[in-house]
C-alpha positions as CSV (number, residue, x, y, z in Angstrom):
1,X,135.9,200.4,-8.0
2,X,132.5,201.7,-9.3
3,X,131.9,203.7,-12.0
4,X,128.9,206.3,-12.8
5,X,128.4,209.5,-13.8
6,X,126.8,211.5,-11.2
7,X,123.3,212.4,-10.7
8,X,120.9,214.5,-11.2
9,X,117.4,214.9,-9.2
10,X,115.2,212.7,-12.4
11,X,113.1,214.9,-14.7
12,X,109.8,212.9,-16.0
13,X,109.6,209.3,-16.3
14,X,108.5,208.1,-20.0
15,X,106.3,205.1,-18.6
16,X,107.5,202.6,-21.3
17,X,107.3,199.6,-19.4
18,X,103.9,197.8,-19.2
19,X,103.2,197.6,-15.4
20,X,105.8,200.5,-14.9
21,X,105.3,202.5,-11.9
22,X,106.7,206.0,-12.4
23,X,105.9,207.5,-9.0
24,X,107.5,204.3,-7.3
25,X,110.7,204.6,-9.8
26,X,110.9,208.2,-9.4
27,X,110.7,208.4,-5.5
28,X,113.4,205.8,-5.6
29,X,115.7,207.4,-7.4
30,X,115.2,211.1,-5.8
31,X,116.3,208.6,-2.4
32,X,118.6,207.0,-4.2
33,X,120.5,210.7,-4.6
34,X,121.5,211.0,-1.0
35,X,123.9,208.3,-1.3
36,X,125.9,209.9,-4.0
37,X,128.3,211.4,-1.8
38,X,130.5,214.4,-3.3
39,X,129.5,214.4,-6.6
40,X,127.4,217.2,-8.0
41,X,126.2,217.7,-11.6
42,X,127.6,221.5,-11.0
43,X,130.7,220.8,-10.3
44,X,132.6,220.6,-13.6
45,X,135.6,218.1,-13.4
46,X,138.6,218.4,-15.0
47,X,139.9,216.3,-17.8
48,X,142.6,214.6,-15.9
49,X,140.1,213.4,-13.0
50,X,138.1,211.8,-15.7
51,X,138.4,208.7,-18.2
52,X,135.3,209.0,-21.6
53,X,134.8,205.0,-22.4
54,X,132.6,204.7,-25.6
55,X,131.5,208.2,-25.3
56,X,130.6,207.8,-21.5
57,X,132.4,209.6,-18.8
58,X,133.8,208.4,-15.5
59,X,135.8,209.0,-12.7
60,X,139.2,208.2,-13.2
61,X,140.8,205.1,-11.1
62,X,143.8,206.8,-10.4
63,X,142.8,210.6,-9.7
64,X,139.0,210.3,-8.4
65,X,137.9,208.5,-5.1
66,X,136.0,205.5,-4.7
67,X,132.1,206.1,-4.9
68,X,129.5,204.8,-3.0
69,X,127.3,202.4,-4.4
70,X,123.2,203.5,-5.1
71,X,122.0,200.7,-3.2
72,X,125.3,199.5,-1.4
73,X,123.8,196.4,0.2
74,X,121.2,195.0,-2.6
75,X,123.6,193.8,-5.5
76,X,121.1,196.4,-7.0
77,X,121.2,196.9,-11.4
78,X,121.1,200.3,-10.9
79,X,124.7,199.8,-9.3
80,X,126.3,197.3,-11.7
81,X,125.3,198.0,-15.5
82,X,127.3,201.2,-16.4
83,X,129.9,200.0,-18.3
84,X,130.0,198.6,-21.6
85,X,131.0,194.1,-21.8
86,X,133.0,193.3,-24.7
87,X,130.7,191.4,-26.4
88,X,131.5,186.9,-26.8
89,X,130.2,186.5,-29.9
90,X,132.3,189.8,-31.8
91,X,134.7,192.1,-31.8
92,X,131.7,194.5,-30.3
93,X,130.4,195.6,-26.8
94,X,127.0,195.4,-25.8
95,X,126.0,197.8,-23.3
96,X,125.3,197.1,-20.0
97,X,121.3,197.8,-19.9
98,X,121.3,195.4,-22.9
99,X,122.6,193.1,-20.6
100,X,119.4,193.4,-18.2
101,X,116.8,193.4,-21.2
102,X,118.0,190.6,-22.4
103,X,117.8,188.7,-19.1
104,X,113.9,189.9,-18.8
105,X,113.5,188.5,-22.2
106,X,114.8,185.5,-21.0
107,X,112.9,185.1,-18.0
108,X,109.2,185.6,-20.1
109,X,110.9,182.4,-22.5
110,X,111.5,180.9,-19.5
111,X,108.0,181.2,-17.9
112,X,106.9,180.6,-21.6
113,X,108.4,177.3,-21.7
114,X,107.1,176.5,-17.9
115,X,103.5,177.1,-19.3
116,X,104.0,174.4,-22.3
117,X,105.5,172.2,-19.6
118,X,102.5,172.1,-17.6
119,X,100.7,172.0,-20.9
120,X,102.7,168.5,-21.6
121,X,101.6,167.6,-17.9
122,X,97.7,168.2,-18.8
123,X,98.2,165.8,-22.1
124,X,99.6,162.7,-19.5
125,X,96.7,163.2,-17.1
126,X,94.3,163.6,-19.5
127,X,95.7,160.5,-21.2
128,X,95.8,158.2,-18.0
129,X,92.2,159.2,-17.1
130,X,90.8,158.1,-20.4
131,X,92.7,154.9,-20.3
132,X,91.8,154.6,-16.7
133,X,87.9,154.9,-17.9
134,X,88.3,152.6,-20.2
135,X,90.0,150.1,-18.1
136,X,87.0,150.2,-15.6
137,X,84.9,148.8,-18.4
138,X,86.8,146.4,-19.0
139,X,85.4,142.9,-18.2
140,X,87.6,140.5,-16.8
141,X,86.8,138.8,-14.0
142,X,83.5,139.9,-13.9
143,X,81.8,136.6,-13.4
144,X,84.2,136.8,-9.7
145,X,81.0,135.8,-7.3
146,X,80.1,136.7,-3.3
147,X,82.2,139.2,-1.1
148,X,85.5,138.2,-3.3
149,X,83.3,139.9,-6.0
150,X,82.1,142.8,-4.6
151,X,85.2,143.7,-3.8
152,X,86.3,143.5,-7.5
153,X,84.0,145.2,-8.7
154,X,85.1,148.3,-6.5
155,X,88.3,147.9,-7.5
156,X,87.0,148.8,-11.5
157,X,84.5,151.2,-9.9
158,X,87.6,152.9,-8.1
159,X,89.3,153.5,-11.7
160,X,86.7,155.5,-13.1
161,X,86.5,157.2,-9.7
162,X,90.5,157.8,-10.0
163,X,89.7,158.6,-13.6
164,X,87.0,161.6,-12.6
165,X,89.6,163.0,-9.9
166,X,92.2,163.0,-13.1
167,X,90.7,164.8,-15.1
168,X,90.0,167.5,-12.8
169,X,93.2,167.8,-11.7
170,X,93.9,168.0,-15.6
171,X,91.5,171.2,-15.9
172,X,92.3,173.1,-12.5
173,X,96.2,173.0,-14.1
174,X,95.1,174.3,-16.6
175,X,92.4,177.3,-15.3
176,X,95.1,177.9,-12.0
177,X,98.5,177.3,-13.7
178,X,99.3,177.0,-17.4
179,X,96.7,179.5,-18.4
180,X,97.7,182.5,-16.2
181,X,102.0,181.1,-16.8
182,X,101.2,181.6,-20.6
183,X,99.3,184.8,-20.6
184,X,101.2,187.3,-17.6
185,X,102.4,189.8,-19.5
186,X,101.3,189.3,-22.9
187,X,102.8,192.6,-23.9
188,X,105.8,191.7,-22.3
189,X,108.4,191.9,-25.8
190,X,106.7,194.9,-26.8
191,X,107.2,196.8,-24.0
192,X,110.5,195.8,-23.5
193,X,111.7,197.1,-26.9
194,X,110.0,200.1,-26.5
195,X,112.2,200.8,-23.2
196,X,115.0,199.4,-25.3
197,X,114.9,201.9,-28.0
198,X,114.1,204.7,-25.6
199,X,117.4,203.9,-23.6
200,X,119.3,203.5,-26.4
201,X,118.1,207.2,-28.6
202,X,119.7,208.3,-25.2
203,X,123.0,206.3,-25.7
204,X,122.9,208.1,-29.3
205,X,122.0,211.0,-28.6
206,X,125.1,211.2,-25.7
207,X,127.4,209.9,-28.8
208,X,126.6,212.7,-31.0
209,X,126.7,215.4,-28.2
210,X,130.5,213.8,-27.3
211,X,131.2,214.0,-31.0
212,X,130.7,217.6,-31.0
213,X,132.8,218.4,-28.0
214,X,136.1,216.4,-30.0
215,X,135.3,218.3,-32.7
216,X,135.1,221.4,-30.7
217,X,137.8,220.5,-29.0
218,X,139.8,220.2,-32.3
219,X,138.9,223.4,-33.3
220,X,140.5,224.9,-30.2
221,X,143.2,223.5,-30.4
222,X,143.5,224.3,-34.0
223,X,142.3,228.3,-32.9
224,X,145.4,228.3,-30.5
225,X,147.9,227.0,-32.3
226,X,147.2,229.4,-35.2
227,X,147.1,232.1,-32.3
228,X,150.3,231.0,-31.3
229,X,152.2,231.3,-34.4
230,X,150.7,235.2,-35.4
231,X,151.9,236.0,-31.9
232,X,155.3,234.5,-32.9
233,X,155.0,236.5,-36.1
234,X,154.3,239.5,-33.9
235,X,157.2,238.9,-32.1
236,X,160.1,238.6,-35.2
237,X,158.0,241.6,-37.3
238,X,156.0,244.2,-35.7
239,X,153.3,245.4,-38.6
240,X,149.8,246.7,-38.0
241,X,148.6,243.8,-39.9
242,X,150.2,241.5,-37.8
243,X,148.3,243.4,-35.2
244,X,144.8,242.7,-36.8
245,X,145.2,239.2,-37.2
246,X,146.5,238.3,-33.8
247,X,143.5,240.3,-32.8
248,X,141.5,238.0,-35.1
249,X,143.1,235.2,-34.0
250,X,142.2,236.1,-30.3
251,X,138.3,236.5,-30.9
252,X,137.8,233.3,-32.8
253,X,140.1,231.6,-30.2
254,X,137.8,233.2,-27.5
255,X,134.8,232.1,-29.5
256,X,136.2,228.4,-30.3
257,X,136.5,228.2,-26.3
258,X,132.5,229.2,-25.7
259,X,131.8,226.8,-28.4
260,X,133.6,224.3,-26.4
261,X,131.9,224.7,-22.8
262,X,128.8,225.2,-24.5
263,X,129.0,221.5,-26.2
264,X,130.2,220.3,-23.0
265,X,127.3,221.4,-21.1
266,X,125.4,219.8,-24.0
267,X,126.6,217.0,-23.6
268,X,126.7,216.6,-19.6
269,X,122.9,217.5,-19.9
270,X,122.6,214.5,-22.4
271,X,124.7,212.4,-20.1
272,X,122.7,213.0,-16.7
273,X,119.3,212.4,-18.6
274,X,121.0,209.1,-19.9
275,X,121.7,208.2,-16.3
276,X,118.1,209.4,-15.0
277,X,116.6,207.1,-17.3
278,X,118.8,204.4,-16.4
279,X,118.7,204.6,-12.9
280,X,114.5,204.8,-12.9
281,X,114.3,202.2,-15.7
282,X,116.8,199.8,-14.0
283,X,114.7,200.1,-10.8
284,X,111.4,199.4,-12.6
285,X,113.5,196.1,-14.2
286,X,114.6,195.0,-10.8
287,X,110.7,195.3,-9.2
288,X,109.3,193.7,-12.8
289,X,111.3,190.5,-12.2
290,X,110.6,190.3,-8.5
291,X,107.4,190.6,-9.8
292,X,107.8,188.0,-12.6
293,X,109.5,185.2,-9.8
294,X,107.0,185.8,-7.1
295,X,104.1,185.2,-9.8
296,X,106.0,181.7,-10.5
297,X,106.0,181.0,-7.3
298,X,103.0,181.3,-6.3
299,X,101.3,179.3,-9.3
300,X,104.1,176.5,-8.6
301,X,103.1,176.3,-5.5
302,X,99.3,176.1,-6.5
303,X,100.3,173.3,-8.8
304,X,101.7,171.5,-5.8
305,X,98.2,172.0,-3.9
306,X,96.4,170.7,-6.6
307,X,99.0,167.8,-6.4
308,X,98.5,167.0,-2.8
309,X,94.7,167.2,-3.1
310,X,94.7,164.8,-6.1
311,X,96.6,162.3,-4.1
312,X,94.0,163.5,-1.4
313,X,91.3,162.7,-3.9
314,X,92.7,159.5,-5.6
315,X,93.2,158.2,-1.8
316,X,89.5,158.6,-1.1
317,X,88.5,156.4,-4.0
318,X,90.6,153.2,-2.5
319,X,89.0,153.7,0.6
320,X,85.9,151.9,-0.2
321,X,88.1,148.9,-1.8
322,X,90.2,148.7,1.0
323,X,86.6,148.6,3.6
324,X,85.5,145.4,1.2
325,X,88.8,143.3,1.1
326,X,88.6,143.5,4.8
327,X,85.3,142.3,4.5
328,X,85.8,139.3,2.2
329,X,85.3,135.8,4.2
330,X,86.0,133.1,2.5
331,X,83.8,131.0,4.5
332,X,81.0,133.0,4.1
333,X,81.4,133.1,0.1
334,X,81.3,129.3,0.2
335,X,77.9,129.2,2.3
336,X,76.1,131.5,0.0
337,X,77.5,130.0,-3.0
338,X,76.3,126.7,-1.9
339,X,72.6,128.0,-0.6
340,X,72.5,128.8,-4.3
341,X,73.9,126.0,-6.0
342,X,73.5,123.2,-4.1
343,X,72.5,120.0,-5.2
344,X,71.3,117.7,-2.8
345,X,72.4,117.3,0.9
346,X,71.9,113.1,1.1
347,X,74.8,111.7,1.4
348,X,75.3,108.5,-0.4
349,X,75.1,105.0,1.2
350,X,76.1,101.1,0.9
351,X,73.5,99.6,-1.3
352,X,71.8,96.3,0.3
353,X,71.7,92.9,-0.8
């Protein structure tokens, strides 16, 4: 069974969040409203039909019917954070919006710790295209002679062409991908404690307002009993004092019950503003991590582009060796070797007497 308090039509929209869109939040929370069935913020509830759980207020299981979810077919956080979650690591709870912070928090470490990846991924390439440089200077081999040799020295050629297409890669990762990984939402923490502590002066604020409706409460109780027993005094011995304080009794009875339904209001006013905010702000947490996924996506798929054009890239600078190996002829190689370095084409003979 869910649990919520109902709602009211959300007044303004405190545009804590950076990115925050207060129109879009608001017009999704006013539509939001139609699914909330019977419940109306004018319609006071008695105590019975009602459970207070760290100082917030729901139906209860056994006397209220089941609401309808917000959002009933998105697994939506403005449908599943109400409630308080005892907390693992204490005797404590940590409220449910706390919950949903901490996971956006989470997500900017994660896409953080994706940037220094890719950062980590720069270092190798750069790495491999120096050492790929450096290889093509190398000189082995180098005295390799005809089409055998021509071939070779592509081959070297082709490393500091592999090594050029490296080191680009290395730069676009870091222009297309780490750079804009490490710097969406720079503000990102800041903002998010700002929303933090504006939810949670809410959260206090409905604490105190409950706290004065025990103690007002209290005090009714205390104004009835002591009504009670002058009316029982009344009863055993008729005086006109008696009279007086029973009358006495009455007014500060009365007034101990105003107190009451004016604390309560307070505190239902304190309660639906609570669950404005909470609603709007969990809405605006839902878009900002769309947001923050689709953003990864989109770069991780860009670093996969760059990937398939490096391989494109690193292909094109074997092509060349590849046309000269099918070139080399053996035969040929020996002929010009030979025009060059020949020696003498007369054949020895027998010698005669």
């Amino acid at each position: 069974m869910s649990t919520r308090p109902p709602m009211r039509p959300p007044g303004s929209v405190p545009a804590v969040l950076m990115g925050f869109q207060p129109a879009l939040a608001l017009t999704g929370a006013l539509c939001l409203q139609q699914n909330l069935g019977s419940s109306s913020p004018g319609k006071r509830q008695s105590k019975e039909n009602t459970i207070t759980i760290n100082c917030v207020t729901f139906p209860h299981p056994d006397t209220m019917p089941e609401q309808q979810l917000l959002k009933p077919t998105e697994w939506s956080y403005c449908d599943y954070f109400w409630a308080d979650k005892k907390d693992p690591q204490g005797n404590g709870t940590v409220a449910g919006f706390e919950l949903l912070l901490q996971k956006q928090l989470k997500g900017k470490q994660m896409q953080k710790e994706m940037s220094e990846f890719v950062r980590e991924r720069i270092k190798i390439e750069e790495e491999y295209a120096k050492n790929l440089a450096k290889l093509s200077q190398n000189s082995l081999a180098a005295q390799e002679e005809g089409s055998l040799g021509e071939a070779w020295a592509q081959v070297k050629k082709s490393l500091a062409d592999e090594a050029e297409v490296h080191l680009k890669f290395s730069a676009k990762l870091h222009s297309e991908v780490e750079k804009p990984l490490m710097n969406f939402r720079e503000n990102f923490k800041k903002d998010m404690k700002k929303c933090d502590h504006h939810i949670a002066d809410l959260r206090k604020q409905l604490t105190s307002r409950y706290a004065a409706v025990e103690k007002a409460r209290k005090a009714l109780t205390e104004r009835q009993r002591d009504l009670e027993m002058k009316t029982q005094q009344l009863e055993i011995k008729l005086s006109n004092k008696t009279e007086e304080d029973i009358k006495k009794a009455r007014r500060k009875s009365t007034q101990a019950g105003d107190d009451l339904m004016r604390c309560v209001d307070l505190y239902n006013q304190a309660q639906s503003k609570w669950f404005e905010e909470m609603v709007t702000t969990t809405l605006e947490l839902e878009r900002l991590e769309v947001e923050r996924v689709e953003m990864i996506r989109q770069h991780l798929c860009q670093y996969t582009q760059l990937r398939h054009e490096t391989d494109m890239f690193n292909q094109s600078t074997v092509e060349p060796v590849d046309q000269l190996l099918r070139k080399v002829d053996p035969a040929k190689d020996r002929e010009l070797w030979v025009r060059e370095h020949k020696t003498g084409n007369i054949r020895p003979v027998d010698m005669e007497i």
